[in-house]
N, C-alpha and C positions, 0 to 999 in steps of 0.2 A: 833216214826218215825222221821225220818230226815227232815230236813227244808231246804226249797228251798230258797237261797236268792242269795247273787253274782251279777255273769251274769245275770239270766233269772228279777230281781229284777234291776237291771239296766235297760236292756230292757226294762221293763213296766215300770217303773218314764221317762226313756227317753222319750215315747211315752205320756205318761202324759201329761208333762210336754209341748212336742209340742202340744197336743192339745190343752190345755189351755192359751197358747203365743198366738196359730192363732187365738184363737176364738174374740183376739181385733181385734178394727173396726179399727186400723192400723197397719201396720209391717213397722215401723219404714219411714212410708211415700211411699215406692217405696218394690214392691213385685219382688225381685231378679226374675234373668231368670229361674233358676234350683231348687225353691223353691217355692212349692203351701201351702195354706193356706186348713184346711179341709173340707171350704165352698167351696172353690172353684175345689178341686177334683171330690166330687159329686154333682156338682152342674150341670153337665150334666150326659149324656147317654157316651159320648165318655170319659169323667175323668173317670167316674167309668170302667169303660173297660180297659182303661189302667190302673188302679191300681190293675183291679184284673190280669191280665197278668203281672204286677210287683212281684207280688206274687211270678208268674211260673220264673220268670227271673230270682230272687234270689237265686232259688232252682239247674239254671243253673252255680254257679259258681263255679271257677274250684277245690275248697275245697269239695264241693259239689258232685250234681250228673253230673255237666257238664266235671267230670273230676273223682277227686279222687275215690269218693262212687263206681263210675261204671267201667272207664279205666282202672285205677291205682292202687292205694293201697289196696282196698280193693281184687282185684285180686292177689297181689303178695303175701299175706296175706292167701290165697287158694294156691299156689305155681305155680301159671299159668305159669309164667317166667322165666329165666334160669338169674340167678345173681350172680357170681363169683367173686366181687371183693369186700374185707372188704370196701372201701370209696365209693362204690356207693349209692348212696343218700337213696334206697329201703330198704338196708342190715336192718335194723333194721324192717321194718313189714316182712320181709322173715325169721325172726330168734324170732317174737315175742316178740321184746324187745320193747315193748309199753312204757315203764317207760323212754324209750331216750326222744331226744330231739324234733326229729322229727314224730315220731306219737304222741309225747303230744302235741305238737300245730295243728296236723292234728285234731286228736280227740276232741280238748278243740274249732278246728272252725265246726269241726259238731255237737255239743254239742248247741256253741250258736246261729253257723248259722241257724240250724234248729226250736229253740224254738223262737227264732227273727222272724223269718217266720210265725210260729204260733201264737205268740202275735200278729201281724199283719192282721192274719185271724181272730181272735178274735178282732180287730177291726172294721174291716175290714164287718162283718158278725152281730154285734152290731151295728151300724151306717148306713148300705143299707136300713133297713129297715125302717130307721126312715124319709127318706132323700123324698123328692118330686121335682124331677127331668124329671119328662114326661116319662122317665122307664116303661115298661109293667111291670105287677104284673108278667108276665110268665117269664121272663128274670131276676128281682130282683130273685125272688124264685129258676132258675138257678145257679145262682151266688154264692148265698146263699147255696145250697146242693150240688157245688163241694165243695165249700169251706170247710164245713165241713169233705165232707167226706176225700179231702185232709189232714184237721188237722188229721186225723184217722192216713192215708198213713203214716205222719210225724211221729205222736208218735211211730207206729209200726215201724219204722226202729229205733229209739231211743231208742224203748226196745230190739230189737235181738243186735243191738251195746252193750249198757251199761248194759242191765238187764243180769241175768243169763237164760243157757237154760231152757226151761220149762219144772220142771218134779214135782211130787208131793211132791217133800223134798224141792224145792226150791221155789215154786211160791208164799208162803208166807212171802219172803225175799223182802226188800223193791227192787226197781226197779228204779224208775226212777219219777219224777211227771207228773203228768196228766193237763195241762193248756190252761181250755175249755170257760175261763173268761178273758175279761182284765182288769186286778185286781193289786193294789201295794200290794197287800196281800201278804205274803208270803206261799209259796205254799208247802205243804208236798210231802216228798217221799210214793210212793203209792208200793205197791206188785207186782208181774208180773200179781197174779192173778185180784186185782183190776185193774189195767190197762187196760188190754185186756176184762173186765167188758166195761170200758171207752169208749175203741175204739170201741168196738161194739154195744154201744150205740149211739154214732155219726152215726157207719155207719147204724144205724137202722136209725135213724132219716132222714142223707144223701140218702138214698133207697124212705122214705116215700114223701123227698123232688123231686127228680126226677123222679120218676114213674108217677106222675100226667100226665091227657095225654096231659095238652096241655103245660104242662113242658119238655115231650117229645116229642112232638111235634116240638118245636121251639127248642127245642137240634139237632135235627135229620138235620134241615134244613140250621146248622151254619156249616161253614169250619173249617178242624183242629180238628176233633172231637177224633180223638186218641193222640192229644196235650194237651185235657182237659182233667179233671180228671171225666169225665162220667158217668153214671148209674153203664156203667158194670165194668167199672174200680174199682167202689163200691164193686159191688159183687165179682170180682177177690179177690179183697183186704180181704173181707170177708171170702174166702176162705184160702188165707194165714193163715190170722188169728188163724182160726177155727184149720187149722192145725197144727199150732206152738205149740196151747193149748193144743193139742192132742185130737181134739173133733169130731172126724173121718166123723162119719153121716152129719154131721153139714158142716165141710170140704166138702164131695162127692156133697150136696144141692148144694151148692154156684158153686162149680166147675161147676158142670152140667149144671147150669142154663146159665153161659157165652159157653157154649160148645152147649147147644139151640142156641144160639143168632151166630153160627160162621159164618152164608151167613156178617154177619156186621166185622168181622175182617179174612177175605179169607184165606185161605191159599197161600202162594208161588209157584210159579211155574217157569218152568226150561225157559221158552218165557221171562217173566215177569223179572229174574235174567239178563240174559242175553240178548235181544233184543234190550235194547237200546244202546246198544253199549257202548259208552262212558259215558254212564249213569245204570250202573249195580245194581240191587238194592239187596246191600248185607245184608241190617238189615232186608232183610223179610218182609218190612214195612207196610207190607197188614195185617199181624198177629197182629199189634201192637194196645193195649190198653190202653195205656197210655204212653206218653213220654215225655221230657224236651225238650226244645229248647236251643242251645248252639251257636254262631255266634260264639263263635272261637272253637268249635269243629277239625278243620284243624289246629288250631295251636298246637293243643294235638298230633294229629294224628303224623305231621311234628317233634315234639320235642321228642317222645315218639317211633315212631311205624317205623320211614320211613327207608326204606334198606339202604341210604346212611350215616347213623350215623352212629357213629366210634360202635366196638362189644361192648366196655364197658358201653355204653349210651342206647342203643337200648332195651326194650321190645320185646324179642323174643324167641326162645325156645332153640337157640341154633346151635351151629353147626352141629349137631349129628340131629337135626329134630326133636326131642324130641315127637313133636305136632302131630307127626306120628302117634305116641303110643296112643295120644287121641284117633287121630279116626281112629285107626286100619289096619292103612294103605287104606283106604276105599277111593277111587276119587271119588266112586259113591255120596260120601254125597255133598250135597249143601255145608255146613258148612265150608266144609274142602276144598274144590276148589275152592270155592271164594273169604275166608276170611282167606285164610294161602295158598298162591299160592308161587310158589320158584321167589325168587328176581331176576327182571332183569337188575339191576346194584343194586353196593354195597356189601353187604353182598350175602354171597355165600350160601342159604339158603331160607326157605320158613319164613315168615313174615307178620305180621297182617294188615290187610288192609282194613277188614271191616268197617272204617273213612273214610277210604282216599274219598278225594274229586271226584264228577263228573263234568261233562261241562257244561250240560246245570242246569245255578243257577239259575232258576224257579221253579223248582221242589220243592216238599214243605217239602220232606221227608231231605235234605240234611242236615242239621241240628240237626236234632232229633236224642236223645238217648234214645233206648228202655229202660222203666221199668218194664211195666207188658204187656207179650204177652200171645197169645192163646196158645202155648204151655204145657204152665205153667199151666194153669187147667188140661189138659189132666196129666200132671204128680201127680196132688193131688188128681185128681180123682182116677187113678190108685194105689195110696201110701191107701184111703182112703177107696175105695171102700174092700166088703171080699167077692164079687166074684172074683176067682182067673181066670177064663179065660177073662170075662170082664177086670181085672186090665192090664193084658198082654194086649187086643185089644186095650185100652186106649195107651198104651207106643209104640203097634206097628204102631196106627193111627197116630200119630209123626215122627216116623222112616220112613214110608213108604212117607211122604210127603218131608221128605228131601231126598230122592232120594236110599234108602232104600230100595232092593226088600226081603231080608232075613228078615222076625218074628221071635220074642224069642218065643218058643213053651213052655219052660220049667221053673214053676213057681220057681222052686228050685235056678233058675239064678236071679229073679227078682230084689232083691234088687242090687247085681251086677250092673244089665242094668239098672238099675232106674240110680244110680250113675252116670255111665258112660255117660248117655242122662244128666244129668245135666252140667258135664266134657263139654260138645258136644254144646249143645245149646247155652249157657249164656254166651260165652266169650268175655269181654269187657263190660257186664253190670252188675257187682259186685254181683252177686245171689249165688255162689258158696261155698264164706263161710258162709255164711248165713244158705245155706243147711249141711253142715259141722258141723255146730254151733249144731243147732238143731239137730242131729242124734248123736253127741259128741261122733263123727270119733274118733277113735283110733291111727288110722291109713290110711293117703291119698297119693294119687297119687300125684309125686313131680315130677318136672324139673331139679331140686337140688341137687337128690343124685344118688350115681353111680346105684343102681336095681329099682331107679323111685319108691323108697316106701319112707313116712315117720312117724316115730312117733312120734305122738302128745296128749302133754297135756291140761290139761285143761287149762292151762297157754293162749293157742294158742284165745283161746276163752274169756278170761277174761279182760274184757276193763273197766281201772277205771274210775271212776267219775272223770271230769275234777279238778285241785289241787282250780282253782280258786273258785268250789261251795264249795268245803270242808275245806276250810281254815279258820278261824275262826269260827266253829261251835259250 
């Protein structure tokens, strides 16, 4: 198997190497402003809090989920967006030319951004425990089973990025490593199928760690609870999971069990979108399970999405409305009226604005980028379950909440409309090729080309290991 060094091997001697510096009884006489010592991070209740919200902040930046993983590239990559011109800065994940210049540094910063993150949770989750800080045991042990089940969350996007898709000829192909230590050790390449042994062993653990009641208990009573990485965020995840590997039953549990629990992440409603006026709430933000916190989320929006950017700059679908063909010309959907409305200056066309800013900045939701929402069960329950009219009510209890009165009746459409609710829901929070990856689409719905079909190889889906881990091996 292949050996992990490089990157993820610099991370851990860096982190080392800082703890062993701070652990003297001086830094150099005078402890900078913008530099803590590791006594003195957890040496309260409030360090460790902010460290582990440091975690979630890392995860916001704009290489990351604060930007690229969800807005951007990984969307243009699905064909979300209409991009015509060879110099535009995208052209290369729209055409799959991973091996340029610019998705090998995107790639090579989710590669280290993310196991940086996790070396840190592995610090992070090694050191809580040992620490005597005045901490309830309930809140350490909180901390402690998002944390985990977050490193899950991390690997699993690290394996559908880097790994191949899951089938029985491939999942004993190495993958990706697994790094549940913080260790200078060098770390092996693991399989898809080890892997996802891995992660669902965290998340076993992550489940046993939050279920306790007085663990959820003191979850239930903090704010920002679909900003943490949560119980059901756990079993969401678990669910993914389950379904990547193709472990169907196992899939339906997990789905089911957050689809119990939906009085805790509501559905949307048409008062709730609309009612506030100048404060619309277009992420659905009741459904949501998990998300990141982004403070420059508006600078994405403005640079990326806003009507008044010249046609050549703008993410959008197009002159022609392209975005139509999503959702089927349908005004009745939520989706599609609030979050692709026609420009009222600028561009002479409809335009993504599910970002754009509200008034009133109190709101807690302003910020956040959905990851894992309620929807998303009801589709892996429906993809997993082999009742075929339950699968259908699964996809049409979705449809009918966005504003939806027509049912697919006819299972023979099913996976069709599966697709298409995928096309429909996820726009802006990178899930699309992921789902693409995984089903190793042949052929998808483009912005791109003149009858909006395209086809796709396996090329489309094959992301190298960054050059920096495999260079001297």
């Amino acid at each position: 198997m292949k050996k992990l060094t490089n990157t993820i091997r610099i991370i851990l001697f860096g982190l080392m190497g800082l703890l062993s510096f701070s652990s003297c009884q001086k830094w150099l006489d005078v402890q900078p402003e913008d530099k803590f010592t590791k006594d003195q991070i957890y040496k309260t209740e409030a360090g460790v809090l902010e460290a582990y919200n440091g975690l979630l902040l890392n995860l916001a930046s704009d290489n990351l989920y604060g930007n690229k993983m969800t807005l951007t590239n990984l969307e243009v990559m699905a064909h979300r967006y209409r991009i015509t011109s060879s110099t535009n800065p995208f052209i290369d994940f729209q055409e799959f030319q991973y091996t340029e210049a610019s998705p090998k540094a995107f790639f090579s910063g989710v590669w280290s951004g993310l196991y940086s993150t996790i070396a840190n949770i592995n610090d992070f989750t090694t050191v809580l425990p040992t620490v005597e800080n005045g901490m309830s045991p309930q809140l350490k042990q909180l901390l402690i089973g998002e944390s985990i089940g977050l490193r899950a969350f991390l690997h699993f996007d690290l394996l559908r990025i880097f790994g191949p898709a899951y089938t029985e000829e491939s999942k004993t192909l190495d993958a990706i490593p697994y790094v549940d230590k913080l260790s200078t050790e060098i770390q092996p390449f693991l399989s898809s199928e080890l892997v996802v042994s891995k992660i669902l062993s965290d998340i076993t653990t992550a489940k046993q760690i939050l279920s306790a009641e007085d663990v959820k208990s003191l979850a239930d009573s903090m704010s920002y609870k679909n900003n943490r990485f949560n119980y059901y965020a756990v079993v969401a995840l678990e669910a993914r999971v389950q379904q990547w590997a193709g472990n169907k039953e196992a899939a339906l549990a997990a789905a089911q069990e957050v689809i119990d629990a939906q009085d805790r992440f509501p559905w949307i409603t048409h008062q709730k979108i609309t009612a506030n006026g100048a404060n619309p709430d277009r992420k659905f933000f009741t459904e949501v399970i998990f998300s990141i916190f982004n403070n420059k989320l508006y600078d994405v929006q403005k640079e990326k999405f806003d009507s008044n950017l010249q046609e050549s700059d703008i993410l959008a679908t197009g002159q022609n409305n392209l975005v139509n063909l999503v959702y089927e010309n349908n005004v009745s959907d939520y989706r599609y009226t609030y979050s692709w409305p026609e420009a009222s200056t600028g561009v002479a066309y409809r335009t993504f604005v599910k970002y754009q800013d509200i008034t009133d900045k109190t709101i807690t939701s302003r910020y956040m980028v959905p990851l894992i929402r309620i929807s998303e069960m009801y589709y892996i329950a429906a993809e997993s379950t082999t009742d075929q009219a339950q699968a259908l009510s699964y996809l049409n209890t979705v449809r009918n909440h966005r504003n939806l009165s027509a049912n697919i009746t006819d299972y023979a459409q099913f996976e069709n409309e599966l697709t298409k609710e995928y096309m429909k829901e996820f726009y802006g929070e990178g899930q699309l090729w992921y789902f693409y990856k995984r089903k190793q689409k042949t052929n998808i719905f483009s912005v791109n080309t003149g009858d909006n079909k395209l086809n796709v190889t396996n090329a489309a889906y094959s992301v190298a290991i960054p050059e920096e881990e495999t260079n001297g091996r």
